[in-house]
N, C-alpha and C positions, 0 to 999 in steps of 0.2 A: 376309647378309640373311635372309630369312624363306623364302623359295623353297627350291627345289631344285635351281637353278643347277648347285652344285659337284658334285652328287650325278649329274645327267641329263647334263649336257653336259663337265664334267672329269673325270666316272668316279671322282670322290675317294669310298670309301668311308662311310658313315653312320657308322660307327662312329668316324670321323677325321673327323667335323663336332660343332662345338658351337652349336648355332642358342642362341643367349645370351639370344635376343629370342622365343624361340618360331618356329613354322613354320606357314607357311600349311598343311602338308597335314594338321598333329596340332590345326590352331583353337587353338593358344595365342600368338597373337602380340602382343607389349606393347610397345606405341609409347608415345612422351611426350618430355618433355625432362628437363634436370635441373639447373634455375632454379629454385633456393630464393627468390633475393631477390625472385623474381619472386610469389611466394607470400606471403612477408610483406607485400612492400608494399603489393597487394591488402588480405590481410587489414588492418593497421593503417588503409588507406585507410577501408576500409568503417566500421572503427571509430567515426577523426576523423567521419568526414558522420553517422552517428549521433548522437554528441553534439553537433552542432550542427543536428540535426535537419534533415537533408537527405535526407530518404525517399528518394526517387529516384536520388541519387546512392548512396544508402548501397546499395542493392538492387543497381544496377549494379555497383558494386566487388564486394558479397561473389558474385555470379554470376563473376566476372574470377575472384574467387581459390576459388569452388568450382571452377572449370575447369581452372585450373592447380594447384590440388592434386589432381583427381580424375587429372589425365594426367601425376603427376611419375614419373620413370622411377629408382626406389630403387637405385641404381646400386650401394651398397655392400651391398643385401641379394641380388641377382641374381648379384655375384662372389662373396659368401660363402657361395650356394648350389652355385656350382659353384668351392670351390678344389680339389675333385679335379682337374680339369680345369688349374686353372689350374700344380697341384705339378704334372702334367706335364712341362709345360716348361721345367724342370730342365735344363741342359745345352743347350740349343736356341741355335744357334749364327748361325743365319738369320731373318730375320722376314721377310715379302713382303706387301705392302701391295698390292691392287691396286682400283681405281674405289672408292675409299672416301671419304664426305667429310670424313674428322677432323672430324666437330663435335663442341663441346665436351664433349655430353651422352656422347660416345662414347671420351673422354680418360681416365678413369678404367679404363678397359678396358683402355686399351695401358697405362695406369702400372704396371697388375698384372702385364700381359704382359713390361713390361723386369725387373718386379723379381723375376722368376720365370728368366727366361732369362740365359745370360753376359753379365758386364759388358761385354765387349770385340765383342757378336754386330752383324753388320753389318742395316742396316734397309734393307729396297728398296722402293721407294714408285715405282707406275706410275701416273703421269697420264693423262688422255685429253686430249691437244692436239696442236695442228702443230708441228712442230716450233719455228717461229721466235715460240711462245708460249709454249715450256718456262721463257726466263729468269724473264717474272713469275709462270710457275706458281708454278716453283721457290721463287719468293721468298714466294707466298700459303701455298702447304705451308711453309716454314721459321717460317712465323710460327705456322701453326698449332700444330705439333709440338715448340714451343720449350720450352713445358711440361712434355714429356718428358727432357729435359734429355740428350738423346742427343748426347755431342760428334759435332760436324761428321763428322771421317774417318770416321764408321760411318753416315752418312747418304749414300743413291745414290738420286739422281732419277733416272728415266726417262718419258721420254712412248713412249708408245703412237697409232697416229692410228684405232685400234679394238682393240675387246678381241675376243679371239677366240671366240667360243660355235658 
């Protein structure tokens, strides 16, 4: 995340952080999403009510798709700035997942992250639920991360019923 979480409370050194999104304490933080379609169809929207002369509607759309272009999250220009980072992980044998929400906007992150690390590296993915709520976590995360195409035996859920800070 944008904090300094890892850094104040797990002691993980700065040097072994990649804030991918910027950091609240350096003011560079870039939130958005990463819904193309969602851009287009705005725009074309705005288009169509143009030529058929729907001022008002046309005005609304192109505000919809100034906002969702102005907050798209360039996801393949922000890994290509950092594939130092990314050749890192080279041999990395482990990944640990922890309070993450896999959304979609944040799935091209980990595709870089598998295709940088061993084929065979085990994934640990820590939920925050009760325990007798892990089944459908499990099954909300497998849908998630299905995109990543990680066979099963290298995928290990765990719940957590807090994270520890």
């Amino acid at each position: 995340n944008y904090t300094e979480l890892l850094e104040e409370v797990y002691k993980v050194p700065e040097k072994q952080i990649c804030h991918i999104h910027g950091s609240i304490s350096e003011g560079t933080v870039e939130i958005g999403h990463g819904n193309l379609e969602s851009i287009e169809k705005y725009r074309e929207e705005a288009h169509e009510k143009e030529k058929i002369f729907d001022k008002n509607g046309a005005e609304i759309s192109k505000g919809i798709y100034n906002f969702y272009k102005a907050s798209f999250k360039d996801t393949k220009k922000i890994i290509a700035a950092n594939e130092d980072i990314f050749n890192g992980y080279r041999g990395i044998t482990e990944v640990y997942v922890y309070g993450h929400s896999l959304g979609e906007v944040d799935m091209p992150y980990f595709k870089e992250i598998k295709r940088h690390i061993v084929k065979n590296a085990a994934w640990y993915f820590y939920v925050l639920c009760k325990k007798e709520e892990l089944k459908e976590k499990k099954a909300e995360l497998l849908k998630k991360i299905e995109c990543l195409h990680i066979k099963r035996q290298y995928i290990h859920i765990y719940t957590v019923d807090k994270f520890l800070i």
